[in-house]
C-alpha positions in Angstrom: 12.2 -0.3 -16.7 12.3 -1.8 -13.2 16.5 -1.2 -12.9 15.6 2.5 -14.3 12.4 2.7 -11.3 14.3 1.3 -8.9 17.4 3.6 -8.9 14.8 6.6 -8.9 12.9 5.4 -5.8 16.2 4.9 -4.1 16.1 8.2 -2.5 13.1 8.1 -0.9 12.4 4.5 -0.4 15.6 2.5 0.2 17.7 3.6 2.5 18.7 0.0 4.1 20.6 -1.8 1.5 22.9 -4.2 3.9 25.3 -7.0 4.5 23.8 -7.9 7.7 22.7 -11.7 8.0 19.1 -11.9 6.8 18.2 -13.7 10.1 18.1 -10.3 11.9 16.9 -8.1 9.1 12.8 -7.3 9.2 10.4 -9.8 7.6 8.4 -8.7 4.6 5.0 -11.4 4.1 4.1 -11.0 0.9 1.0 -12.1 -0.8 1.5 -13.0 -4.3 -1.6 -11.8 -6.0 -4.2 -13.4 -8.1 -1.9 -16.0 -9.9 -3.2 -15.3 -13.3 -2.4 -11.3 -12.7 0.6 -9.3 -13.5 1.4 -9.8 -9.9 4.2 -12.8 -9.4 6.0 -11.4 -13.4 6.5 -7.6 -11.6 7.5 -9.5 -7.8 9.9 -11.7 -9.6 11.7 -8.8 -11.5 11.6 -6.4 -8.4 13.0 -9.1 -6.1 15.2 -10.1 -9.2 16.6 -6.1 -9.1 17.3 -5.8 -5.1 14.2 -4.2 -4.8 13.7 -5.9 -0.8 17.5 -5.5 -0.2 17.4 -4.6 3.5 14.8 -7.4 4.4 13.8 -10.6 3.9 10.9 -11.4 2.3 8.6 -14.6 2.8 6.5 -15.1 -0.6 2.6 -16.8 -0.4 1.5 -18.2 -3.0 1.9 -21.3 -5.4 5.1 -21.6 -6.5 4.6 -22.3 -10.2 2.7 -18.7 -10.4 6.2 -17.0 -10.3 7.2 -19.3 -13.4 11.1 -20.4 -13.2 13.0 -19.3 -10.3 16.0 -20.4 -7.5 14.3 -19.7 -4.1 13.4 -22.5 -1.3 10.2 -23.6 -1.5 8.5 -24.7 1.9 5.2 -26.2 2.7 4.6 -25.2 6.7 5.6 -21.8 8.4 7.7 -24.4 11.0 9.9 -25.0 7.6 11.1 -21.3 6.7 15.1 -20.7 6.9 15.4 -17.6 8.5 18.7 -17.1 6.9 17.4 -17.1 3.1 16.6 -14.0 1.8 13.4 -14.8 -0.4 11.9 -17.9 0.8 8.1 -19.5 -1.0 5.8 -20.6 1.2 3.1 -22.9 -0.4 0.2 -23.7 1.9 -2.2 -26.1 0.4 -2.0 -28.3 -2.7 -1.5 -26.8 -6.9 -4.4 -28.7 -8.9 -1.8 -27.8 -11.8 -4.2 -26.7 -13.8 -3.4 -23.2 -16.2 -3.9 -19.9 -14.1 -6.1 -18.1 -16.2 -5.5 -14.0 -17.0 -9.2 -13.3 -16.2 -10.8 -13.0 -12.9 -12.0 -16.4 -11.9 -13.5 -17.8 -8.3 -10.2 -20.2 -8.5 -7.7 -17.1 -8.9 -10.1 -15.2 -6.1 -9.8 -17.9 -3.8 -6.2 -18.4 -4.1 -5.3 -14.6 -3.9 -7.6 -14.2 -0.8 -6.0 -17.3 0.9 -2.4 -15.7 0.7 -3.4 -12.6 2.2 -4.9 -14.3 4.8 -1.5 -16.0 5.7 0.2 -12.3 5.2 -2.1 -11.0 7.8 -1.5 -14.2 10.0 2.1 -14.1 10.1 2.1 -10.9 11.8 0.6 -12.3 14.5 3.1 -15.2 15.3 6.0 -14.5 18.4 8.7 -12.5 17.2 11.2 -15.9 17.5 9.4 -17.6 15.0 11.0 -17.9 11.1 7.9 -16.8 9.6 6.9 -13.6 12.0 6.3 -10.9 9.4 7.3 -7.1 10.2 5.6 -6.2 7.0 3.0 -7.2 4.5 3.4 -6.4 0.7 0.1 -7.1 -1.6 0.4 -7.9 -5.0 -2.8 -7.0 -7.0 -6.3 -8.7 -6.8 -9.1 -9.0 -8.5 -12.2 -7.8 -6.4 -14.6 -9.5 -8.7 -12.4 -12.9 -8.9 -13.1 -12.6 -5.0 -17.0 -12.2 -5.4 -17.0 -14.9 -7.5 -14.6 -16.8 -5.1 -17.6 -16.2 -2.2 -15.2 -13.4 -0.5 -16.4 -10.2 -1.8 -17.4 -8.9 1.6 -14.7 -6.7 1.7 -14.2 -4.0 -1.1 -10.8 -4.8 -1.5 -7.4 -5.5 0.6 -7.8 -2.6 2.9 -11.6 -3.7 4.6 -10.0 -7.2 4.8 -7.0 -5.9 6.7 -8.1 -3.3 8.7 -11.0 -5.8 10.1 -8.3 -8.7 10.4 -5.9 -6.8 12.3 -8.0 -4.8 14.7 -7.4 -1.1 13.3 -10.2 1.3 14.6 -9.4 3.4 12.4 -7.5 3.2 8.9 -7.0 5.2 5.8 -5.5 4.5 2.4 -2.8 6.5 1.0 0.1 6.7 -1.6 3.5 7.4 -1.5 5.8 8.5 -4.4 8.5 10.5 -4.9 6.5 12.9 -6.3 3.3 13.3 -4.5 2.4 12.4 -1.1 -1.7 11.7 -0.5 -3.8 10.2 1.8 -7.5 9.5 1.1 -10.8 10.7 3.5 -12.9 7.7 1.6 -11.7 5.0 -0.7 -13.6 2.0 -2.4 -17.6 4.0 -2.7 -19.4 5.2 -5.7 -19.1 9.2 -6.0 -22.7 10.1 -5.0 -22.0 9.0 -1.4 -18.7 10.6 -0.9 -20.7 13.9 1.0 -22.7 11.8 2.9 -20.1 9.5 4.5 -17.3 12.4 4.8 -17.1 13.7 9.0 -15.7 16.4 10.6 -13.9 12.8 12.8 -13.3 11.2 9.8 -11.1 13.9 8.2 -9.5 14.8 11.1 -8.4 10.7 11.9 -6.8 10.9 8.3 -5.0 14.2 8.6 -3.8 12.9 11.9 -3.0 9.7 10.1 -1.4 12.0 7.5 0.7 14.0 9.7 2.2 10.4 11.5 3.3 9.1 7.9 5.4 11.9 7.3 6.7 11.6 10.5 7.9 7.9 9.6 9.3 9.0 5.9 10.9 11.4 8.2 9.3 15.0 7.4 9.9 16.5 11.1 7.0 19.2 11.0 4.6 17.9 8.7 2.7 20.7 6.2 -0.7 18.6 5.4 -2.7 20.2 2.8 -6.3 19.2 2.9 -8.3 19.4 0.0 -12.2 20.9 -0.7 -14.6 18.5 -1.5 -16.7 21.0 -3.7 -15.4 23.2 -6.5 -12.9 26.1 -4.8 -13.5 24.4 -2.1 -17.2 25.7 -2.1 -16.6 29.0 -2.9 -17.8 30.2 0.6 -20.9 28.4 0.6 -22.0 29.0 -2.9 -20.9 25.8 -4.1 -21.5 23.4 -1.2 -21.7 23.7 2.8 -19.8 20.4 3.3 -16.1 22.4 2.6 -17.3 25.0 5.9 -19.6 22.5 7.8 -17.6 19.9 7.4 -14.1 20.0 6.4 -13.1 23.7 8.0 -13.9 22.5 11.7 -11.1 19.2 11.1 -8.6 21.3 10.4 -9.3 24.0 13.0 -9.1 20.9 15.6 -5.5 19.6 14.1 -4.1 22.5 13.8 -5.5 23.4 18.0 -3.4 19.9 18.4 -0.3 20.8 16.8 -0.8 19.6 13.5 0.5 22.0 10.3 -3.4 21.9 8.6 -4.6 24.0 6.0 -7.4 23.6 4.3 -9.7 23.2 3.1 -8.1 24.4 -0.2 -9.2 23.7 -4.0 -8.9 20.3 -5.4 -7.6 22.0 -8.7 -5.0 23.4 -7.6 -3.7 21.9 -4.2 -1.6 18.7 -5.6 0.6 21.1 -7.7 1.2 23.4 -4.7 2.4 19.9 -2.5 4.7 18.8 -5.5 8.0 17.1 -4.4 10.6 18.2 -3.8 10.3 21.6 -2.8 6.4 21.9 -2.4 4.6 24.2 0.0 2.7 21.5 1.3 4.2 17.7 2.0 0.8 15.8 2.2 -2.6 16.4 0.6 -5.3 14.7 2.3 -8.4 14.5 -0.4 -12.0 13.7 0.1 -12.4 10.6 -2.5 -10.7 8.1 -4.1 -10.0 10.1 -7.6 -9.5 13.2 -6.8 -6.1 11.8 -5.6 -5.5 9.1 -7.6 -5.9 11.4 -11.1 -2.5 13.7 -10.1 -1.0 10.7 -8.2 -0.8 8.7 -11.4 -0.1 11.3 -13.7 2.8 12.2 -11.8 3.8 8.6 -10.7 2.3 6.3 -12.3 5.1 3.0 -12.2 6.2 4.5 -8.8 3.4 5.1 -6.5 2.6 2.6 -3.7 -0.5 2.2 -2.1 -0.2 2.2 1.6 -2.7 1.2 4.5 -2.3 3.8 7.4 -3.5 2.9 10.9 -3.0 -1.1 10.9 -0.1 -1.3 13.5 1.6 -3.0 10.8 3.2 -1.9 8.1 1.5 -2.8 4.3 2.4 -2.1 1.0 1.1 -2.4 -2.4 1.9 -2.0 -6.0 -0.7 1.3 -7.1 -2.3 -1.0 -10.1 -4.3 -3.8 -10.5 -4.1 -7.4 -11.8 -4.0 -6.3 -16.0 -5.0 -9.5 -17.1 -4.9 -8.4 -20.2 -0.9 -8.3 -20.9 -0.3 -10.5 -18.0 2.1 -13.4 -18.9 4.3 -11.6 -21.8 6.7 -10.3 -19.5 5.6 -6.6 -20.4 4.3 -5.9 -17.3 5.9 -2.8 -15.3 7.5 -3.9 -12.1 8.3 -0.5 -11.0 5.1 0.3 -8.4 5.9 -3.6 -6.9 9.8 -2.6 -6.6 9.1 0.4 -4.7 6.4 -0.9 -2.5 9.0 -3.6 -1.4 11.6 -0.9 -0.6 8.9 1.5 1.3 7.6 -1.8 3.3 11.4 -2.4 4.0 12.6 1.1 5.3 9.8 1.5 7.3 9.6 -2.0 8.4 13.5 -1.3 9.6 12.7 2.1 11.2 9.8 0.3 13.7 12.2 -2.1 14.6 14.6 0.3 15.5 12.1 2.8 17.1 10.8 0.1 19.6 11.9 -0.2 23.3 
């Protein structure tokens, strides 16, 4: 499944494949997960399958998670070879005790740890073997990191965006099929009208607009979905879609951005289907009104995506599934294109800056 993925993704996602020496290729930091996930089976196989090909890729994590396996294994960031291609870097002592496949305060607080070195590496001076060009998040639990005392963020994104500084972030998926980016995430559906902005949706269709622009869309078309039925039906069915929504897109499109919208939510993913779409970005109101289409359409080849960091991050677009984790079932097709879209754009910013 990953090999079959993989070769499907290559079109969008990996353009960087390369014999150069891994020394001068882009750095991928890559937090391995909650250990008793799905997440180091589905990073093995996509590393395994020349998913990263066109970086190099710096694993955190314990190394026993990943089961058997050839790559170095380091203790300090001072200890990294530059010149290896996948490299694990263990900070802090294995108990060796089992990793359970349920969400437990031990798997929280390892999985938060790693992500923690993910962000930090990013930081470090671009000479040193560990500075990371990218991050790459394999899945967590959010309640193995309430019950690890670090539930207070909702999930990787908070934690990131607050780590690394980002006034203003948005989540959003990429996948052959279906481009989205998301006005709120992580909050229950009776809040969504409350917390939506005429700002907020116009940061996230400018966000929007500037991922194209890295995947390479020259003009981007960025749909932007209603929040009520048929987009409120001119009033009838909610204010928030002219109140709200209408005066975003009027100010994008005053600055240059291709905006329409807002437009129904039943209809507007099939009208920004890829290839050949009318739109190449949907920009939706709440977390499922994306994510429905996005996995029906995608669902082992989406990657989740943090916009506005400065840096770029990837993830798989699932979660830990404890429940077939350890029997090697696990699809590694999400994980092998979320390493591929963290190395193409990784490259692309390195070549971009002055």
């Amino acid at each position: 499944m990953v090999s079959r993925c993989l070769a499907g993704c290559t079109r969008l996602y990996h353009s960087l494949v390369s014999d150069r020496d891994p020394a001068n290729l882009p750095c991928i930091a890559v937090s391995m997960g909650d250990p008793g996930g799905i997440g180091p089976e589905v990073l093995c196989a996509a590393l395994r399958a020349g998913a990263a090909d066109g970086a190099r890729v710096v694993i955190y994590g314990p190394s026993r998670a990943l089961g058997r396996h050839a790559w170095p294994v380091v203790h300090g960031l001072a200890d990294i070879d530059p010149s290896e291609p996948v490299v694990v870097c263990q900070l802090g002592d294995d108990d060796g005790q089992p990793f359970d496949h349920d969400p437990t305060a031990r798997g929280g607080a390892i999985s938060h740890a790693q992500v923690l070195h993910a962000i930090d590496a990013t930081k470090l001076p671009e000479a040193h073997p560990a500075r990371a060009h990218a991050i790459c998040t394999a899945p967590i639990s959010k309640a193995a990191w309430v019950a690890a005392g670090c539930g207070q963020h909702l999930g990787h994104t908070e934690l990131l965006a607050e780590r690394l500084g980002a006034s203003r972030h948005a989540m959003a998926f990429v996948s052959p099929g279906l481009l989205v980016a998301l006005v709120t995430a992580h909050i229950p559906l009776r809040e969504v009208a409350s917390v939506i902005t005429t700002e907020r949706v116009g940061e996230v269709i400018g966000l929007a607009a500037e991922l194209c622009g890295d995947l390479g869309v020259e003009r981007p078309r960025v749909a932007v979905a209603g929040i009520n039925p048929h987009a409120g039906e001119g009033g009838a069915l909610g204010h928030e879609d002219d109140a709200v929504i209408a005066p975003a897109v009027a100010a994008a499109r005053a600055a240059g951005i291709d905006a329409t919208g807002p437009l129904p939510g039943d209809t507007v993913f099939r009208d920004a289907r890829r290839p050949g779409g009318t739109y190449d970005i949907v920009v939706a109101m709440y977390h499922d009104q994306a994510l429905a289409p996005l996995k029906l359409v995608a669902f082992d080849s989406a990657v989740n995506i943090t916009l506005g960091l400065g840096v770029v991050r990837t993830s798989p677009d699932h979660g830990t599934a404890f429940g077939i984790a350890g029997r090697g079932v696990a699809d590694a097709g999400s994980m092998a294109a979320a390493l591929a879209l963290a190395a193409r754009l990784a490259a692309g910013r390195m070549t971009s800056s002055p």
